[in-house]
C-alpha positions in Angstrom: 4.0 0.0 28.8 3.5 -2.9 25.8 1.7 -5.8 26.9 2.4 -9.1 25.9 -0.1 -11.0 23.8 1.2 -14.7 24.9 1.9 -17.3 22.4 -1.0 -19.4 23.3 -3.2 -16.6 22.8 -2.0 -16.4 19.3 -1.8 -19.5 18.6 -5.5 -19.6 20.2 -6.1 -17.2 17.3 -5.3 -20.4 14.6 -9.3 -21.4 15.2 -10.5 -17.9 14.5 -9.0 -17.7 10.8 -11.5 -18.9 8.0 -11.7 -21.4 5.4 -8.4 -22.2 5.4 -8.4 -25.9 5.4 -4.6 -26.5 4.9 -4.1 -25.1 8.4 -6.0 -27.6 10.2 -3.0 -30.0 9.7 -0.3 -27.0 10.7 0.8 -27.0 14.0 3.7 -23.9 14.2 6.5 -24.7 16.5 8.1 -21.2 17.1 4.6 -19.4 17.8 6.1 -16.6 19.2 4.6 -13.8 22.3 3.7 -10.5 20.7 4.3 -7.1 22.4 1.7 -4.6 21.8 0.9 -0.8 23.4 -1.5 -0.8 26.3 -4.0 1.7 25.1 -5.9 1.8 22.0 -4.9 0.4 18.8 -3.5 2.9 15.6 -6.9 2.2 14.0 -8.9 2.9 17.3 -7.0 6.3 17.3 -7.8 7.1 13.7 -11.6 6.7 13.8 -11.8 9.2 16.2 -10.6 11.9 13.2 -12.5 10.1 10.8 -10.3 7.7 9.2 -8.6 4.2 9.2 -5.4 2.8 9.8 -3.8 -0.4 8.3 -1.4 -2.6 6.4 -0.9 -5.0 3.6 -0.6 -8.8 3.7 0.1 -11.5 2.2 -1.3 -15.1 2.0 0.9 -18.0 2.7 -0.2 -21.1 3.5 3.1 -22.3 6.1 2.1 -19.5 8.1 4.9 -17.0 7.9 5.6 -13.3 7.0 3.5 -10.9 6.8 0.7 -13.3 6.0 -2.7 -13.3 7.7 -2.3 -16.9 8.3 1.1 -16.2 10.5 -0.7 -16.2 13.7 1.9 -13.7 15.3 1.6 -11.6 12.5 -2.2 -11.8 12.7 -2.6 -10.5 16.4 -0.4 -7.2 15.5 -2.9 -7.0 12.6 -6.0 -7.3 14.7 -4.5 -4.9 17.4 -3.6 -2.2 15.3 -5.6 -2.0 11.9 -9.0 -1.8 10.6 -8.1 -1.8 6.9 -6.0 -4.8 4.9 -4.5 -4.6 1.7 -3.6 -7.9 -0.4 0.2 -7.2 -1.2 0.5 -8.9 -4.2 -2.2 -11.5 -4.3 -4.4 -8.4 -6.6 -1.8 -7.9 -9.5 -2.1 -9.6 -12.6 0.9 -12.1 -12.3 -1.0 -13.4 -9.3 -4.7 -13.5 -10.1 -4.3 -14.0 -14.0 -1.9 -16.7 -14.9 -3.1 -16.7 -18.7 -5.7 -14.5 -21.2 -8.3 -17.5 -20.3 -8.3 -18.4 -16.6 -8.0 -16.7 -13.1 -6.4 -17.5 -9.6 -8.6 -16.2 -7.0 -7.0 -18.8 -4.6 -4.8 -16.5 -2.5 -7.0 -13.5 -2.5 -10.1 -15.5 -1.6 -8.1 -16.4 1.4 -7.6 -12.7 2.4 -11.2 -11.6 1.7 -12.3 -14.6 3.6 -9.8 -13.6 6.9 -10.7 -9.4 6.1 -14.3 -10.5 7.0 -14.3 -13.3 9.7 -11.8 -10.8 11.7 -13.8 -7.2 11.2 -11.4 -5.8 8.8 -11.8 -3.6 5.7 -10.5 -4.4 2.5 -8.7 -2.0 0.4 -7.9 -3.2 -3.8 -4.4 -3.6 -5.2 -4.7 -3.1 -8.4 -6.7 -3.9 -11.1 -3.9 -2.3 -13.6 -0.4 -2.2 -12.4 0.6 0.1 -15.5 4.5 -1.5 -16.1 5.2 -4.0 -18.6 7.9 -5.3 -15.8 5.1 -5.9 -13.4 2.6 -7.9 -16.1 2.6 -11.5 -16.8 4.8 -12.7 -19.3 1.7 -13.8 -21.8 0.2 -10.3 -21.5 3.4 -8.5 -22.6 3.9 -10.7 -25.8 0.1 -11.5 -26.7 -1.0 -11.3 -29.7 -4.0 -9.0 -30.0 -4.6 -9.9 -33.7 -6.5 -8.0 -36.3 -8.0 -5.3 -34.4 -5.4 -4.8 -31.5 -7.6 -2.0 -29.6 -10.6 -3.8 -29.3 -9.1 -6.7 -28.3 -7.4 -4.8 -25.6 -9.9 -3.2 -24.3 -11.6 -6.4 -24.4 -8.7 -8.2 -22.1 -8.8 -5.2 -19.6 -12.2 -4.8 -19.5 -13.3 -8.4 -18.9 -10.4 -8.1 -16.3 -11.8 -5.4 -14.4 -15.5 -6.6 -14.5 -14.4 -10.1 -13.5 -12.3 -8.8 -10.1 -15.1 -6.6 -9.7 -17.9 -8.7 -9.5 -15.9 -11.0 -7.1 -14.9 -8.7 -4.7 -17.4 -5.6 -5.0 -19.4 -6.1 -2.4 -16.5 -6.3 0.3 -14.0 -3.6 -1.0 -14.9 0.0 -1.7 -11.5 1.6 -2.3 -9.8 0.3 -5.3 -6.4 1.3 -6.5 -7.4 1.0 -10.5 -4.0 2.0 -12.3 -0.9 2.1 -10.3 2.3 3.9 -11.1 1.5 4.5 -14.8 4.8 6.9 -15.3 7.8 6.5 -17.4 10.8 8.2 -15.4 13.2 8.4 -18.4 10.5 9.9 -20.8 8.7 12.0 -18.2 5.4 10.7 -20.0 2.7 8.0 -19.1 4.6 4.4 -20.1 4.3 2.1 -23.3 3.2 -1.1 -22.4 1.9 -3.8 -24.8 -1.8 -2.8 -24.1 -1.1 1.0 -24.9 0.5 0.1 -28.3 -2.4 -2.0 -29.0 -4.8 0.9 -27.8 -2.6 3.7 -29.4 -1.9 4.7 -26.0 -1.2 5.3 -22.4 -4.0 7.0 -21.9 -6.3 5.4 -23.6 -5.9 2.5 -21.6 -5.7 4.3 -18.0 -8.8 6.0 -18.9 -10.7 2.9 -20.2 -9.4 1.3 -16.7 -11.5 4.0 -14.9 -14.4 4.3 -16.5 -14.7 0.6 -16.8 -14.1 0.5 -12.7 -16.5 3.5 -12.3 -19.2 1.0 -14.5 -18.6 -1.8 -12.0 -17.9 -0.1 -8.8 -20.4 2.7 -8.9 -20.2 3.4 -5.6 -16.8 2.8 -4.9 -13.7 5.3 -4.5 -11.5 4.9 -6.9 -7.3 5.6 -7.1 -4.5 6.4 -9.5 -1.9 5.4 -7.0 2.2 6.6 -7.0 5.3 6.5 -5.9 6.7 9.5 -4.3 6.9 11.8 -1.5 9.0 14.8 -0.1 12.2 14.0 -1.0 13.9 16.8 -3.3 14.5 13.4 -5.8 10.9 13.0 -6.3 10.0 17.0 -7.6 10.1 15.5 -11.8 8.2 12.3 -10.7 5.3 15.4 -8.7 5.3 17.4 -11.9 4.4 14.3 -13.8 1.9 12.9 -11.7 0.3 15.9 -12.3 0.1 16.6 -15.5 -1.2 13.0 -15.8 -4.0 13.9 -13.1 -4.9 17.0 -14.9 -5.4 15.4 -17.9 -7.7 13.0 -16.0 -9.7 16.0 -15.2 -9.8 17.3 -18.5 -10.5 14.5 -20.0 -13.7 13.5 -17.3 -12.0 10.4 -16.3 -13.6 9.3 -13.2 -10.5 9.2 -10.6 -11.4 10.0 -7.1 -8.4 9.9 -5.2 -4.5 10.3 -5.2 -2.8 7.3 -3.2 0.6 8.8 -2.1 2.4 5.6 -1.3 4.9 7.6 1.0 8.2 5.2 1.1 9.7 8.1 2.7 13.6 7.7 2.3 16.7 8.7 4.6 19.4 7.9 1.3 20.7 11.8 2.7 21.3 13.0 5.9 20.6 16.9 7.0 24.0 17.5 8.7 22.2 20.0 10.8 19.4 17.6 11.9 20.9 14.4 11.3 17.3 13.4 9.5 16.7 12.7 5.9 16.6 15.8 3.1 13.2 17.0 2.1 11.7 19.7 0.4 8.5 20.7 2.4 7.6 23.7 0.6 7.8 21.5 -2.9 6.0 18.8 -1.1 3.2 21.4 0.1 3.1 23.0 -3.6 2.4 19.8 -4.9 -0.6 18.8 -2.5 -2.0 22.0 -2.5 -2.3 21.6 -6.4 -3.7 18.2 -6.1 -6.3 18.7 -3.6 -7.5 21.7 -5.5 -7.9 19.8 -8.8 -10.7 17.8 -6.1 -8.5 14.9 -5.7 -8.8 13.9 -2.0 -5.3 11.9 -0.7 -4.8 8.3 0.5 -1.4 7.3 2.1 -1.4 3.8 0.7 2.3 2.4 1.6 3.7 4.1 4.1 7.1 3.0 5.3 10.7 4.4 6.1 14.4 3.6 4.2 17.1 4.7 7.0 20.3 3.9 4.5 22.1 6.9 5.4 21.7 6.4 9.2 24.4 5.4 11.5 23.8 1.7 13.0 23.2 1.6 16.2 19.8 0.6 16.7 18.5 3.3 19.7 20.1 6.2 17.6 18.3 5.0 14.5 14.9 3.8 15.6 15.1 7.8 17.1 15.7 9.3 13.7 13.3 7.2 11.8 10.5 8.0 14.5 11.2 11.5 14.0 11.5 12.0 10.2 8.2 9.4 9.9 6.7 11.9 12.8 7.2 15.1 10.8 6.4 13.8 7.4 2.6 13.0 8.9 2.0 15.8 10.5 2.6 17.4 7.4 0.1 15.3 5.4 -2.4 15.2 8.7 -2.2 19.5 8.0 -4.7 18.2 5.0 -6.7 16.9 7.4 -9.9 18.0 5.5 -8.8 16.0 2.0 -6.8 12.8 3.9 -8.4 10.1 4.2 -6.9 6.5 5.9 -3.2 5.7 6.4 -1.8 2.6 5.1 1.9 1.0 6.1 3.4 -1.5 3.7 3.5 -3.9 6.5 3.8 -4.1 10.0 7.4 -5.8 11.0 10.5 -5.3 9.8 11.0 -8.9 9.0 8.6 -8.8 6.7 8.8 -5.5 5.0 9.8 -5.1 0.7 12.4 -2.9 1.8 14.9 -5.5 2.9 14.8 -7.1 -0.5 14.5 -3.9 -2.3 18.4 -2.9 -3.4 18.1 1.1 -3.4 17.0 0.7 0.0 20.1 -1.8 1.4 22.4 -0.7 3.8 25.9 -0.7 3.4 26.5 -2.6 6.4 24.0 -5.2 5.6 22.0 -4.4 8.6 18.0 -4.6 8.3 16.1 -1.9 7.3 14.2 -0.8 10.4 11.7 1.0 8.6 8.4 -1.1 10.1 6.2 0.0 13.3 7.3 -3.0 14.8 10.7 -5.4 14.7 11.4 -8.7 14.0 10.8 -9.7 17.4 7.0 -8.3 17.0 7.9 -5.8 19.6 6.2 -1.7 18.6 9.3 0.3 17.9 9.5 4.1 18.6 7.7 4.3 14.9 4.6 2.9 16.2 4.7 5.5 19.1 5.5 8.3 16.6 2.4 7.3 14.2 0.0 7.2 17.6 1.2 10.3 18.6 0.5 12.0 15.7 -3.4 10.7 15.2 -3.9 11.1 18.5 -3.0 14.8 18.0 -5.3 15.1 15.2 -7.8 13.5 16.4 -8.5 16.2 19.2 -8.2 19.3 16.4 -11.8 20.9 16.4 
């Protein structure tokens, strides 16, 4: 049975968010009530099997989307996680709008509501290894005489700077993110890698050079993938990059398994997506016995290939989202917390992300809760299946 958390108990909420001076003046009109689970929150049932459960966010300033500063937005956040992850505010575009300055603006903002509010704070990324995902100034600087110490200069003064800032608060970092090339099958050129002479040279500088200023801290080479039968080259690549990483003694703790688990093809027998579990298991058993312990970082669902109704398809997302974490929860010994890539459908990457649009221009319902801030049969699947491991001896 949800209870409602009434608007003027979220709006209440405005006077608890910190150092946020240009809300004083805002006054939302459309604060709406939010429905949450009576019972403990998905966080509250994750500490009790040793972990954490949470989402990213976003800054804005009006107050809206998945922004720590939408009050509505902010109570699901405070009923159900323990953990925050800054959704863009991290990446270089954001933080470092030329060689010579830094932004900390938004992210100070999320750090500042992470603390006042009791919430961990996870790092995205210090590297986000795509030249379509850098600022425009890093991808046609000129690095000059000697391009590879000047690159390893930029990076490194990048990751030291971020570090110093934020250190004390966050201790799990995502340090290079999605470093592959899908067409070559091979760690990707960007302008830092020519400069260095390549890839890997510049994922494993990012790692040591996080290692030297987060000593302490865990540290990430996070991916996209998971079970789907589309994914088996993108596995066998991540691999051989994280074996190399061992070879090679770079310092990387962790895999973070973003899990965007996809329904673009249905099972005619189940009417769920396709997946290849004993691939999927393959892959995580070879993973966890290089050491690497697991992180699911971005969890969310894409339900293209389900029929419309909403009832019928909120079902088959629970129960494709329900198996896939069980699955992951059977390592419970090497998984560590469980992150969703927001919390509301509204709100979630996946309705402007094209692969995942439906051809009826309906709204991807892949969030634990709708548009309406009302838990959806995804949040019950998710608390069902940490509850369950949280009573496994």
């Amino acid at each position: 049975m949800p209870k409602t958390i009434a608007r003027r108990e979220v709006l209440a909420g405005l006077g608890a968010l910190p150092l946020v001076s240009c809300l004083k003046d805002y006054v939302p009109d459309n604060i709406p009530s939010v429905e949450v689970p009576e019972g403990p929150g998905l966080d509250a049932l994750a500490r009790k099997s040793g972990r954490r459960f949470g989402s990213a966010v976003a800054w804005n300033a009006k107050g809206k989307g998945m922004s720590v500063s939408n009050p509505a937005y902010a109570a699901i956040l405070n009923a159900e996680c323990g953990v925050i992850v800054p959704e863009n505010e991290m990446k270089w575009q954001t933080l470092r709008p030329s060689p010579d300055s830094y932004d900390f603006t938004a992210m100070d903002k999320i750090a500042a509501w992470a603390a006042t509010n009791g919430q961990e704070l996870r790092a995205h990324v210090l590297l986000w290894h795509r030249p379509e995902w850098f600022p425009d100034w890093l991808n046609s600087y000129d690095f000059g005489a000697r391009p590879a110490s000047e690159a390893e200069r930029l990076l490194s003064e990048h990751i030291d700077t971020v570090a110093a800032r934020y250190g004390s608060q966050i201790k799990s970092w995502d340090v290079v993110n999605e470093a592959i090339d899908h067409s070559a099958r091979a760690p990707i050129e960007t302008s830092l890698s020519r400069a260095m002479g390549s890839p890997e040279a510049v994922i494993d500088l990012a790692f040591h050079k996080a290692r030297e200023a987060l000593p302490n801290a865990r540290l990430v080479y996070n991916d996209y993938m998971s079970w789907e039968p589309s994914h088996a080259h993108h596995c066998e690549d991540v691999l051989r990059l994280l074996e190399g990483m061992r070879a090679r003694g770079v310092p990387c703790d962790t895999l973070g398994i973003q899990s965007h688990i996809e329904m673009f093809e249905l099972d005619p027998e189940t009417g769920v997506g396709v997946y290849d579990e004993a691939g999927w298991r393959r892959f995580l058993d070879e993973v966890t016995g290089m050491g690497y312990r697991l992180l699911i970082t971005e969890f969310d669902v894409k339900d293209k290939a389900l029929p419309a109704p909403i009832a019928q398809r909120d079902a088959k997302v629970a129960e494709y989202a329900q198996h896939y974490l069980e699955l992951m929860l059977d390592y419970n010994e090497h998984l560590d917390d469980i992150l969703v890539w927001g919390m509301v459908d509204a709100y979630n990457w996946l309705q402007y992300f094209d692969p995942a649009s439906r051809a009826d221009g309906l709204e991807v319902r892949g969030a634990p809760y709708d548009s309406s801030y009302r838990p959806k049969p995804l949040r019950e699947a998710i608390a069902t299946v940490l509850a369950d491991v949280s009573q496994v001896p």
